[in-house]
C-alpha positions as CSV (number, residue, x, y, z in Angstrom):
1,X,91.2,110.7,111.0
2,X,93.4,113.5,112.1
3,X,97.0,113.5,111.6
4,X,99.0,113.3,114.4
5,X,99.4,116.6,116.4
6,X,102.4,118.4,116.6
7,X,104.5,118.8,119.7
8,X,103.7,122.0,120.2
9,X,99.9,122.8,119.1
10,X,97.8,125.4,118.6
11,X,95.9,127.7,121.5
12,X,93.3,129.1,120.0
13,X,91.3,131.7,122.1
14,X,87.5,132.9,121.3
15,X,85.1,135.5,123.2
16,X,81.5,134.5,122.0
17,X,78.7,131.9,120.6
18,X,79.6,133.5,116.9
19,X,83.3,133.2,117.6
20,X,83.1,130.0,119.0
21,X,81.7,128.9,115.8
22,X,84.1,130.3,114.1
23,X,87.3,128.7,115.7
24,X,85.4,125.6,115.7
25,X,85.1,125.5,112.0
26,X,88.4,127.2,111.4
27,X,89.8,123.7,113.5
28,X,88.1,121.8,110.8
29,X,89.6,123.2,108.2
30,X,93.0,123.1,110.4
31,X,92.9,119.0,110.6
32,X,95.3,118.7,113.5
33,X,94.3,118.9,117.0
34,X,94.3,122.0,118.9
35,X,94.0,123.6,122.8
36,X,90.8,126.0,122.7
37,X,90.2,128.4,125.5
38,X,86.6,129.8,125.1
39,X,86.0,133.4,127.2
40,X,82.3,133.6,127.3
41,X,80.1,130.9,127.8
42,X,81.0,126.9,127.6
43,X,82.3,126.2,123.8
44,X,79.9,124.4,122.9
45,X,80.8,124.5,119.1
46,X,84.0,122.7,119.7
47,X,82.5,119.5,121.3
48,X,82.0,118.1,117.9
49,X,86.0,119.0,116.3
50,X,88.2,115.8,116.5
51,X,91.5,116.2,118.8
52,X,90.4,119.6,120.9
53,X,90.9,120.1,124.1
54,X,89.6,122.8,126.5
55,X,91.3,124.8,129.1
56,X,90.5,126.9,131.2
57,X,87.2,128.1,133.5
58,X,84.6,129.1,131.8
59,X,81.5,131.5,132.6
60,X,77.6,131.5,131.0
61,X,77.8,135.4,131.3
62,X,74.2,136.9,131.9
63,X,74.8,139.6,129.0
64,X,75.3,136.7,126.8
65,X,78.9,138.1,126.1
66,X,77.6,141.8,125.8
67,X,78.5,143.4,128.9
68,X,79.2,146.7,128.0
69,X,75.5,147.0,126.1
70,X,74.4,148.4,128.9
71,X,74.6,149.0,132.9
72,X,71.9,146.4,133.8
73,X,74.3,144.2,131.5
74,X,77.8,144.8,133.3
75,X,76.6,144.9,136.6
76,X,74.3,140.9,136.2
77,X,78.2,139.8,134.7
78,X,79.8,141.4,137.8
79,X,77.1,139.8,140.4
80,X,77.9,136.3,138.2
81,X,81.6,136.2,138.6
82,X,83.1,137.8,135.5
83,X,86.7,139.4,137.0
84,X,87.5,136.1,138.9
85,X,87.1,134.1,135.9
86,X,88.7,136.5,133.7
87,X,91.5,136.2,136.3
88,X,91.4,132.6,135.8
89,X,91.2,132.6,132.2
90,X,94.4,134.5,132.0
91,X,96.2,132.9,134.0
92,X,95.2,129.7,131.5
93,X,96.1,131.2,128.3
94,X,99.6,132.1,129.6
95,X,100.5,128.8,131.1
96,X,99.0,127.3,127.2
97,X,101.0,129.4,125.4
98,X,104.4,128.1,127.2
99,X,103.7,125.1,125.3
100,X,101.8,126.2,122.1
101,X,103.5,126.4,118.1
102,X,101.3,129.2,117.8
103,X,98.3,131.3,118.8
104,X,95.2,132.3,117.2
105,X,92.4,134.7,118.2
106,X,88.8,134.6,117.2
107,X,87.3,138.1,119.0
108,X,87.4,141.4,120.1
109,X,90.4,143.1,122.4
110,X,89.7,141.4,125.0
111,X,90.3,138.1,123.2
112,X,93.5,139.8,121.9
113,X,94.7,141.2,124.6
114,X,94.7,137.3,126.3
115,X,96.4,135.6,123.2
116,X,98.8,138.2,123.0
117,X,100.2,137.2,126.7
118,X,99.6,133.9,126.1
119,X,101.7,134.1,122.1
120,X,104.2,136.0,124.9
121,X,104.7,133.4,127.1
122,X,105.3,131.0,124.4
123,X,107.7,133.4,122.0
124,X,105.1,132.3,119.2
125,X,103.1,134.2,116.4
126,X,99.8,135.2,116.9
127,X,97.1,135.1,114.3
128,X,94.3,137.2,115.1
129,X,90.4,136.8,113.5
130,X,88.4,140.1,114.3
131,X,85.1,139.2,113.3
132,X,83.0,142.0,115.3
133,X,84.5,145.4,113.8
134,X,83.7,147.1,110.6
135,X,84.4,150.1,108.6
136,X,80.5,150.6,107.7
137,X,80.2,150.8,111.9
138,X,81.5,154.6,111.6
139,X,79.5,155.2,108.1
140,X,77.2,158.6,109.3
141,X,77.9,158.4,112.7
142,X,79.3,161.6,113.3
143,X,80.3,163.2,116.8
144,X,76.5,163.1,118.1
145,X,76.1,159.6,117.1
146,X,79.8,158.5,118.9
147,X,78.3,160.6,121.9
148,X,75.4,158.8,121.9
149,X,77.2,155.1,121.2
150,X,80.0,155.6,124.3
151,X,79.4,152.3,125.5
152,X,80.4,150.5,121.9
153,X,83.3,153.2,120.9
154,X,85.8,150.2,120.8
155,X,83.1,147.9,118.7
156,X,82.1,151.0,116.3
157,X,85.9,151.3,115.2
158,X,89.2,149.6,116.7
159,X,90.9,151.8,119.9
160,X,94.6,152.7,119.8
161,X,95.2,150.2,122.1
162,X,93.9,147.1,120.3
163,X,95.6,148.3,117.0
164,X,98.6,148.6,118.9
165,X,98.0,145.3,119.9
166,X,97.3,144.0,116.3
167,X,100.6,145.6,115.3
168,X,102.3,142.6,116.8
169,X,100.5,139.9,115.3
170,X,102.0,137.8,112.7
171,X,98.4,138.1,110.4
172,X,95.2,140.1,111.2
173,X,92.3,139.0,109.4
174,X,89.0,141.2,109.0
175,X,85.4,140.9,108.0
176,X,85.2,143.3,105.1
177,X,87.8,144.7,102.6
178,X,86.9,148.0,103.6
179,X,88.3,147.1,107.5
180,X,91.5,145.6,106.0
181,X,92.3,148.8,104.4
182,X,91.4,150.7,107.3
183,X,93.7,148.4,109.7
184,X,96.6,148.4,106.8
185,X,96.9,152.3,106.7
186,X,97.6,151.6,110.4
187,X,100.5,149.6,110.2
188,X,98.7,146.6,110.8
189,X,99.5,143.3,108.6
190,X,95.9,143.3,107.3
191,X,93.8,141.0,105.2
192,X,90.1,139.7,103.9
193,X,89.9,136.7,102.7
194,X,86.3,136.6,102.6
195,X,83.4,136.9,104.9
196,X,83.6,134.9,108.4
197,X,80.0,134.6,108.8
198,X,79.6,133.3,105.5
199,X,82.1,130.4,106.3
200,X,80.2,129.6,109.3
201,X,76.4,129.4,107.3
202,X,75.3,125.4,107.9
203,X,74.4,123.8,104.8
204,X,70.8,122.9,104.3
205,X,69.9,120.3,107.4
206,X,66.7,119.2,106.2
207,X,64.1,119.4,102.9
208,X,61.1,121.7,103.7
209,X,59.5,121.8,100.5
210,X,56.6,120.5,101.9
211,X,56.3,123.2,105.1
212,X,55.8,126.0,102.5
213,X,53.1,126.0,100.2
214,X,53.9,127.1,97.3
215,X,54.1,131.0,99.3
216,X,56.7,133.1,100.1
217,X,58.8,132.4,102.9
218,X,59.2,134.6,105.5
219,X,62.6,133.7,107.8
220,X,61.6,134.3,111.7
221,X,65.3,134.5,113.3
222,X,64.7,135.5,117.2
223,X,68.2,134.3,117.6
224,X,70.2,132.9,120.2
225,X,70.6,135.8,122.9
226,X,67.7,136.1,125.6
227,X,66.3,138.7,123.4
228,X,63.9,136.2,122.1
229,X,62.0,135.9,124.6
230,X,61.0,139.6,124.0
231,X,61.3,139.2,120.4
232,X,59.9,136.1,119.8
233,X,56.1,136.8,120.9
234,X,56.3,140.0,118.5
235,X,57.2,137.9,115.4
236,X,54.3,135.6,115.9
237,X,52.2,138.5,115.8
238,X,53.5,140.3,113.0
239,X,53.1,136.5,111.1
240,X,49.7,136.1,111.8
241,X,49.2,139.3,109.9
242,X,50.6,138.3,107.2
243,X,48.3,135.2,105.7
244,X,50.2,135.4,101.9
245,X,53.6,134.2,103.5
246,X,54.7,130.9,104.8
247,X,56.7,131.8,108.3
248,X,59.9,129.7,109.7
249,X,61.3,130.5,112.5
250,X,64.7,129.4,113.4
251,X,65.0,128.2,116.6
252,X,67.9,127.6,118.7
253,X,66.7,126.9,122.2
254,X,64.5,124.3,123.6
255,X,60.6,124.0,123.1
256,X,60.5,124.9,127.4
257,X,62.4,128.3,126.3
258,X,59.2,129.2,123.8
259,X,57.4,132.6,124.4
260,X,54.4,132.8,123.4
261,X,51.5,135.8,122.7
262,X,48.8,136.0,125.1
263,X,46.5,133.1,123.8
264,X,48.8,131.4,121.9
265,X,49.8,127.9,122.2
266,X,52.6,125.3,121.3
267,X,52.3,122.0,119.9
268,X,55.3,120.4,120.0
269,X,55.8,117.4,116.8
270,X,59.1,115.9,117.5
271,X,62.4,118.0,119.4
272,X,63.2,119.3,115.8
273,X,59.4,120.6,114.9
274,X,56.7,122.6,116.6
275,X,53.5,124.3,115.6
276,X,52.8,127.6,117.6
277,X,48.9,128.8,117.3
278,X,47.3,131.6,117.5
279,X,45.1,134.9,116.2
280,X,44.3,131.9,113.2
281,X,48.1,131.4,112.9
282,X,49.8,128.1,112.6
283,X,53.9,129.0,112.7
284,X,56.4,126.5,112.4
285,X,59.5,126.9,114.9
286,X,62.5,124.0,113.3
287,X,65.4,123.4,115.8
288,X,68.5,122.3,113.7
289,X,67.1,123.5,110.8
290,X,68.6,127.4,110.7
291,X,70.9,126.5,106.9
292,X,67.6,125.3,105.4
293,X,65.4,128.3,106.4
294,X,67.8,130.6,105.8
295,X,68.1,129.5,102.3
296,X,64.5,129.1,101.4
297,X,63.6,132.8,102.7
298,X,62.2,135.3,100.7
299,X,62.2,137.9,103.5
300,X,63.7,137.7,106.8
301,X,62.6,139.1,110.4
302,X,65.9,138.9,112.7
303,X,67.0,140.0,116.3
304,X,70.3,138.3,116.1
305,X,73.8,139.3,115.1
306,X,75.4,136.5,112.7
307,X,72.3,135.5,111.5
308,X,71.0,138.4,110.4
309,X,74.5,139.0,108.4
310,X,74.0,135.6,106.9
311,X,70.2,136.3,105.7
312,X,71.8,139.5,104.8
313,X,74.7,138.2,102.7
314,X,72.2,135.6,100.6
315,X,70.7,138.7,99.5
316,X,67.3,138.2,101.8
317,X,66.0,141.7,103.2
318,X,66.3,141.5,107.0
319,X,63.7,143.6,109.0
320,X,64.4,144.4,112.7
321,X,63.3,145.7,116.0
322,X,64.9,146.6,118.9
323,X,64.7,144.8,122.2
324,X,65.2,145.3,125.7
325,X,68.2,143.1,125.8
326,X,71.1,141.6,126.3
327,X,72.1,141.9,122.5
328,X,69.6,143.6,120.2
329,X,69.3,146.9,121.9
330,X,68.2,150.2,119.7
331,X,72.1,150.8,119.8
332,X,73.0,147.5,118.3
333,X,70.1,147.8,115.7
334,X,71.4,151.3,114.9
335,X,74.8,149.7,114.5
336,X,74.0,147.1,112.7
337,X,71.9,149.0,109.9
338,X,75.2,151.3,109.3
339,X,76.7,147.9,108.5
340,X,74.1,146.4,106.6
341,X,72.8,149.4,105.1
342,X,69.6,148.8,102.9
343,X,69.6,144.8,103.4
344,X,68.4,146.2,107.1
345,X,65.4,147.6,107.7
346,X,64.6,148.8,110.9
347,X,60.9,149.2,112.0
348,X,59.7,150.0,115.6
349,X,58.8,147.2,118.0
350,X,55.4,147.1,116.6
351,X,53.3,144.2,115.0
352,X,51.8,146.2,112.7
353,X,54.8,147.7,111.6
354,X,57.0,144.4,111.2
355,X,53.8,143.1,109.0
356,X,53.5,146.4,106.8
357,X,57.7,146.6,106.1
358,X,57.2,142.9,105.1
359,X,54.4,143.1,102.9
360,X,55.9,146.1,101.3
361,X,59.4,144.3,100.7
362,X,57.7,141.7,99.0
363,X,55.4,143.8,96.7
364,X,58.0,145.8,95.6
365,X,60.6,143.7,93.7
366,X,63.1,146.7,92.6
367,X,63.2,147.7,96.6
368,X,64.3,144.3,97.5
369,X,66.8,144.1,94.9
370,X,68.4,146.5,96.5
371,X,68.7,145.1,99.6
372,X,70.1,141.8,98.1
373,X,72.7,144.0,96.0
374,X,73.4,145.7,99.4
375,X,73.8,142.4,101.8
376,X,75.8,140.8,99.5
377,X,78.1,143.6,98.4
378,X,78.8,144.6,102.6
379,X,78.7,141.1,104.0
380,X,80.6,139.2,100.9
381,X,81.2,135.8,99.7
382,X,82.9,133.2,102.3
383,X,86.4,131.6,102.0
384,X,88.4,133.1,104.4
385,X,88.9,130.3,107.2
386,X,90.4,127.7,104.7
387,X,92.9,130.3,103.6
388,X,93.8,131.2,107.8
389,X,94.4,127.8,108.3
390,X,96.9,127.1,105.8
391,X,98.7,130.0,107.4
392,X,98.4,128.6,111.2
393,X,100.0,125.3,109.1
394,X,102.6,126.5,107.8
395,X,103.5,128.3,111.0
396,X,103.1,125.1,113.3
397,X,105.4,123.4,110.7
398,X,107.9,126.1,111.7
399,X,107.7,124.4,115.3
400,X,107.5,121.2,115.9
């Protein structure tokens, strides 16, 4: 049971499926109830945290939360409603933060920019989480690679105007040590406590020792953005080339949101396990089951954001494609390998070339040593959330 809440609780405001996870575990840790006001999408992470409550409208943006990723992406949020419900959503998180003992933010400026009228309206602190920018973002980019990356200048390093923003928070918590510093010689109160996504990474959900063989396991992680369906087909076909490895792919939709390769087909089990079949494949796809396959990968084939961190971060060599969209675009891949560095390996969009990169990283043990050293060193050990909410706490205490 939670204790009782305090008089005035927490608003806590988030911008995205990773975020959401985030504040929703971060509320765990809190053990006291809490207001949450999630920007993109429904929250669906906090349905399962005792004492929450959620304000505000919310919005199932086409981009998937990505809307500056491209034209195509802006213009589907536009069409879908995005600057009415903004409107609406700030209009929420000002009237919440009358009434809250303190805010926190899990997100980008955006996010910020909200809890900072809403800690206004209140005259509380703000804590914010900035889980999205990194140091390693601006590592060899250069002026022709910011030329080239416009469209994610405030995502490759923080803007004046969200670090003048973060000035005013009470706390700013970062991903990496080497962001802290950068946000500290700015006059920001900065700190890393540890890595976010690490915090977040589900403990093992189910045994699946007997799924693989005795082989290597190669981690399919098409991830939760519409990419997959792009992405998805292409992993199936890289797996069937690959007869020495036991593929898992991690699957976070429905069995109706599978697609698969010309000729392929799906046998679904039970609504955690299916069998997709093909070219003299048979690939298991486990919903439910992403802390188990992460964990009993050898190698790793991602399209996603956190997840390929988390693989990352284990020390598992993560290789990756671009998409069409909404989320792992060239741009995003380019971006994300600067953070990663070696635990990422990019390939082109090619079966072929998936399969060869994986067969390679698993004949040659020095090379994905490497990568391990690398995911772990850029990505880190976990622990941070436990240490931010002792802070929110003791600032609540403050205000009863």
């Amino acid at each position: 049971m939670f204790p009782s809440s305090p008089a005035r609780p927490l608003l806590l405001l988030s911008n995205g499926t990773a975020e959401d996870l985030i504040g929703a575990r971060l509320l765990s840790h809190l053990g006291r109830g809490a207001q949450v006001l999630p920007l993109v999408g429904e929250g669906r992470a906090y349905a399962g945290v005792p004492g929450v409550t959620r304000l505000g409208p919310t919005l199932r943006l086409p981009s998937g939360g990505f809307p500056f990723g491209s034209a195509a992406n802006l213009w589907a949020d536009l069409r879908a409603g995005l600057l009415g419900t903004t409107l609406g959503q700030v209009q929420a998180a000002r009237a919440a933060g009358r009434g809250a003992g303190a805010v926190a933010v899990v997100g980008d400026a955006h996010a910020l920019t909200l809890g900072t009228l809403a800690a206004r309206a209140g005259g509380v602190p703000l804590v914010h989480v900035q889980p999205l920018l990194s140091a390693h973002y601006a590592e060899g980019l250069g002026l022709r690679g910011a030329l080239r990356e416009l469209n994610a200048l405030g995502a490759n390093l923080p803007l004046p105007s969200e670090l003048a923003l973060a000035r005013r928070a009470h706390a700013v918590y970062l991903r990496d040590a080497a962001t802290a510093r950068l946000y500290a010689a700015r006059g920001v109160r900065a700190h890393w406590a540890g890595s976010f996504a690490m915090d977040v990474l589900p403990a093992p959900e189910r045994d699946l020792s007997g799924l693989t063989g005795g082989r290597p396991v190669l981690a399919l992680l098409p991830g939760s953005r519409e990419d997959h369906r792009e992405s998805l087909p292409l992993m199936l076909r890289a797996a069937a080339r690959l007869p020495e490895v036991t593929p898992l792919v991690a699957w976070a939709h429905g069995w109706e949101g599978v697609t698969l390769p010309p000729g392929w087909r799906l046998r679904p089990e039970d609504d955690r396990t299916a069998w997709a079949q093909g070219e003299g494949a048979s690939v298991v796809l486990l919903r439910g089951a992403f802390g188990a396959a992460a964990r009993a990968a050898d190698v790793a084939v991602g399209t996603a954001g956190t997840a390929n961190e988390q693989l990352a971060g284990l020390g598992v060599p993560v290789v990756a494609f671009p998409t069409g969209g909404p989320q792992f675009t060239p741009g995003f891949l380019r971006r994300q390998g600067r953070l990663l560095g070696e635990a990422l390996r990019p390939v082109p969009a090619d079966p072929e070339a998936v399969a060869g990169e994986v067969r390679a990283l698993l004949r040659d043990g020095q090379r994905r040593a490497r990568a391990a050293l690398a995911g772990m060193t850029r990505v880190g050990p976990g622990g941070a959330l436990p240490v931010i909410a002792a802070e929110l706490r003791a600032l609540l205490a403050q205000r009863p």
